[in-house]
C-alpha distance (Angstrom), angle and dihedral (degrees) to the residues before:
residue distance angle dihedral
X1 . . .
X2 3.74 . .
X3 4.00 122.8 .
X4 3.65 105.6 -119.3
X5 3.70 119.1 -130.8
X6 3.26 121.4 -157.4
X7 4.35 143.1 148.1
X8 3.78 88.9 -92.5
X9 3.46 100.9 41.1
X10 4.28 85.1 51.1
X11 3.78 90.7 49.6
X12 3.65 86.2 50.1
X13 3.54 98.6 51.4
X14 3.71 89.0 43.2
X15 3.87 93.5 57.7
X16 4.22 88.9 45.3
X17 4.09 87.8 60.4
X18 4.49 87.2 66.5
X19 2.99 96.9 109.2
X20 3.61 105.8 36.4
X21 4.05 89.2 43.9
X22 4.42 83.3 52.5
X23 4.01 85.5 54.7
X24 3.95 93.5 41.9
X25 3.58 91.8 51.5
X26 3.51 92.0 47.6
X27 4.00 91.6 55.6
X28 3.65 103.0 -97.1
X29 3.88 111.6 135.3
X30 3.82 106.9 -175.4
X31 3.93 114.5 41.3
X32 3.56 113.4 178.2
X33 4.05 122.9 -153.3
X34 3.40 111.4 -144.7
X35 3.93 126.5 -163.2
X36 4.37 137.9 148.8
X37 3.73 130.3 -148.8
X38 3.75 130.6 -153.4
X39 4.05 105.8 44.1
X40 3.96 88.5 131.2
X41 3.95 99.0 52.9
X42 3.79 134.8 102.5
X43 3.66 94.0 -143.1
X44 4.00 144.8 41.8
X45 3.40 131.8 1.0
X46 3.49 145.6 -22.6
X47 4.24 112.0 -123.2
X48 3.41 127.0 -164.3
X49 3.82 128.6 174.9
X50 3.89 142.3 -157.3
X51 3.77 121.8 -143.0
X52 4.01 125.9 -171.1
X53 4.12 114.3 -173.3
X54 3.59 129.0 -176.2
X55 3.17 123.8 -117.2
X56 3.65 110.2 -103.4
X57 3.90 105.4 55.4
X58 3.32 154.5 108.9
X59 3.53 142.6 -175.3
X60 3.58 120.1 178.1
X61 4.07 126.3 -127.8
X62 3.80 90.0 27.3
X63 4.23 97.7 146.1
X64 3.35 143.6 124.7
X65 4.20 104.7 -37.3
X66 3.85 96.0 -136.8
X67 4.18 83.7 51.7
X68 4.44 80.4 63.5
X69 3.28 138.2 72.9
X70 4.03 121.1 -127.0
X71 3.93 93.8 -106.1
X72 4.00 88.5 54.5
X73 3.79 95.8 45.8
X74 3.35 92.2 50.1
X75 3.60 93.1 53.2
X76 3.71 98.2 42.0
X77 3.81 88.8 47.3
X78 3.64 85.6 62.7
X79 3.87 95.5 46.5
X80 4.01 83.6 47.0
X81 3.95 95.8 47.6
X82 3.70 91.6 51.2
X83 4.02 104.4 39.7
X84 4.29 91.0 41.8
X85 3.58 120.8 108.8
X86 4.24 85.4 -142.6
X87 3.81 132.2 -21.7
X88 4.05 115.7 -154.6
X89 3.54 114.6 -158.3
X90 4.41 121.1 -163.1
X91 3.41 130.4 163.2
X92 3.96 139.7 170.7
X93 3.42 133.5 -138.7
X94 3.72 137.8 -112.3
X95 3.53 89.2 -110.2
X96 3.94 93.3 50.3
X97 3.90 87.3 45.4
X98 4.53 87.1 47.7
X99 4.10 78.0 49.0
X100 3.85 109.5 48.6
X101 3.93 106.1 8.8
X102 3.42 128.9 -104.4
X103 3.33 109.7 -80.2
X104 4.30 89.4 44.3
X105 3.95 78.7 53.4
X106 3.93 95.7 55.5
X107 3.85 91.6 47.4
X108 3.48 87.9 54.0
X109 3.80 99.2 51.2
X110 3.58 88.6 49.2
X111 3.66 95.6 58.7
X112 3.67 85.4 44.8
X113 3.70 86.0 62.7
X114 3.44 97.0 48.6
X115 3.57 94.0 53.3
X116 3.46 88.3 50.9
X117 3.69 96.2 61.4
X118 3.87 114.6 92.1
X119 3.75 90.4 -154.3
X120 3.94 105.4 83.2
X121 3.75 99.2 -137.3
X122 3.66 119.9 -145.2
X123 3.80 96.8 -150.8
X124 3.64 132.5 21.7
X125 4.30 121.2 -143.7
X126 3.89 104.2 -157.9
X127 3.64 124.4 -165.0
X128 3.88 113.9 -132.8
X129 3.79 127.4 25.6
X130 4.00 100.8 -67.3
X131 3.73 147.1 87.4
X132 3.83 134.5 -130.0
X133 3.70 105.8 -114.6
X134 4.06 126.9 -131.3
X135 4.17 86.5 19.5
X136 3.48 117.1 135.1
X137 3.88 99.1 -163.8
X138 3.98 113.4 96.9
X139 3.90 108.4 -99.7
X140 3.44 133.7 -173.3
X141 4.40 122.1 -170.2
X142 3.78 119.2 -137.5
X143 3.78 111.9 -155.5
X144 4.11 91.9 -139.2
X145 3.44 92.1 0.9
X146 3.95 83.0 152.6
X147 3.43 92.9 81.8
X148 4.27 100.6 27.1
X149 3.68 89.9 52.1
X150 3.53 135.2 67.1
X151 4.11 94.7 -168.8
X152 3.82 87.0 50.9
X153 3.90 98.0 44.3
X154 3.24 90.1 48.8
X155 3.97 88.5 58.0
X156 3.50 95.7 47.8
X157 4.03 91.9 59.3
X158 3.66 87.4 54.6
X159 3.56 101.2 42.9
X160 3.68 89.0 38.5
X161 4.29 90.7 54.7
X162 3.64 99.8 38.4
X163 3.84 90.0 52.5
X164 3.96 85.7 52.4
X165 3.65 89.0 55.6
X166 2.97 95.7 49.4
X167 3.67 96.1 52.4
X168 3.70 88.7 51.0
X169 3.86 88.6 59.4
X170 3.72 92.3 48.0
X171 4.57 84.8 52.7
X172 3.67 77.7 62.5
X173 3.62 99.2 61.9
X174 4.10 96.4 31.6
X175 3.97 108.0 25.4
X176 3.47 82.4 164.8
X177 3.66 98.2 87.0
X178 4.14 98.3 37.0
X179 3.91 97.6 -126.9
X180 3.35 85.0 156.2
X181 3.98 89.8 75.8
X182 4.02 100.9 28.4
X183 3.52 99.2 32.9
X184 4.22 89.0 -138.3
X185 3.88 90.5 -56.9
X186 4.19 112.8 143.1
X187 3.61 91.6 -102.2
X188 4.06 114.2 157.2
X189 4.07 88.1 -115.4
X190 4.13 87.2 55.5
X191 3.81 96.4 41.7
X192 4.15 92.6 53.0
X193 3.69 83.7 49.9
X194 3.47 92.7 63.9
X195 3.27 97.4 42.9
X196 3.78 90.2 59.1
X197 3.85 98.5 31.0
X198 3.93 96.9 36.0
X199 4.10 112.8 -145.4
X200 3.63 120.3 -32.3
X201 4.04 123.7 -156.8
X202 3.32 99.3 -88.6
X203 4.26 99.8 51.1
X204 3.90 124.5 96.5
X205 3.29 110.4 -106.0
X206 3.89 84.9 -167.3
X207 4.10 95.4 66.2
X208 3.28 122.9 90.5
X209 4.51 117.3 -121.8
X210 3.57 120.5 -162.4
X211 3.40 99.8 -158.9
């Protein structure tokens, strides 16, 4: 499948660098994108990822991951991978998430993948309206920044594919439950399962399954 380039799609990519071009300007050299996947699901974890570009680039079809299909993000993940100055990757577990709440959960995996970065960034583009506590670096929260930036977009395709994979892996050790095909979400095919199968390790005990 080849990523179409076209005059719109460059004028759209060109508007998605704002706020990164805003921060440039302003001297900041390394502006990281932050964004999670997997609030909504029953089971596993929460991902989020960090993403530093350069900046002269541009890769086309970069938006807002729930706005692509699987085949594109998993091309564009590869186009983002290879043309990123770094890419952090955190996540926290369905235990963590049981422990602090989801949202408390998120915030963590995000500053887990901004400590993964090597890349120190000097400013931080967060998708959603809050901050990642007890971090130093300047940050600012974009409420849909997902599909306003293209830092953050960027992060949600790879937070959004690596938390597929690692569903997949997880079908592996329960094909019971079909993660492989809902990815944990509440779908009626995943709540039956549970009904049949009970909980498995990796579900959160703290979300509530109509059944």
């Amino acid at each position: 499948m080849a990523l179409k380039i076209n005059k719109h799609e460059k004028d759209r990519i060109e508007g998605l660098f704002h706020f990164e071009r805003n921060l440039w300007s302003a001297g900041k050299h390394y502006i990281a994108g932050i964004d999670e996947a997997g609030r909504g699901p029953l089971a596993g974890p929460v991902v989020a990822a960090a993403v530093i570009f350069s900046q002269e680039l541009f890769i086309p079809q970069v938006n807002d991951s729930k706005l692509l299909s699987p085949q594109q993000r998993e091309i564009i993940y590869k186009s983002i991978i290879a043309a990123a100055l770094d890419v952090g990757i955190g996540q926290a577990s369905p235990v963590e998430i049981d422990s602090m709440n989801i949202l408390n959960a998120s915030l963590l995996a995000m500053r887990r993948a901004v400590d993964d970065l090597v890349i120190r960034p000097d400013h931080l583009l967060i998708d959603g309206n809050q901050m990642i506590s007890d971090c130093d670096i300047p940050q600012d929260s974009l409420i849909k920044g997902d599909s306003r930036s293209f830092s953050i977009a960027a992060a949600s395709i790879i937070a959004k594919v690596t938390r597929d994979r690692i569903m997949v892996d997880y079908h592996h050790r329960h094909p019971e439950y079909g993660f492989d095909k809902h990815k944990g979400y509440p779908v009626k095919a995943h709540r039956e399962s549970i009904k049949t199968h009970g909980y498995c390790d990796i579900h959160r005990r703290s979300f509530k399954v109509t059944l």
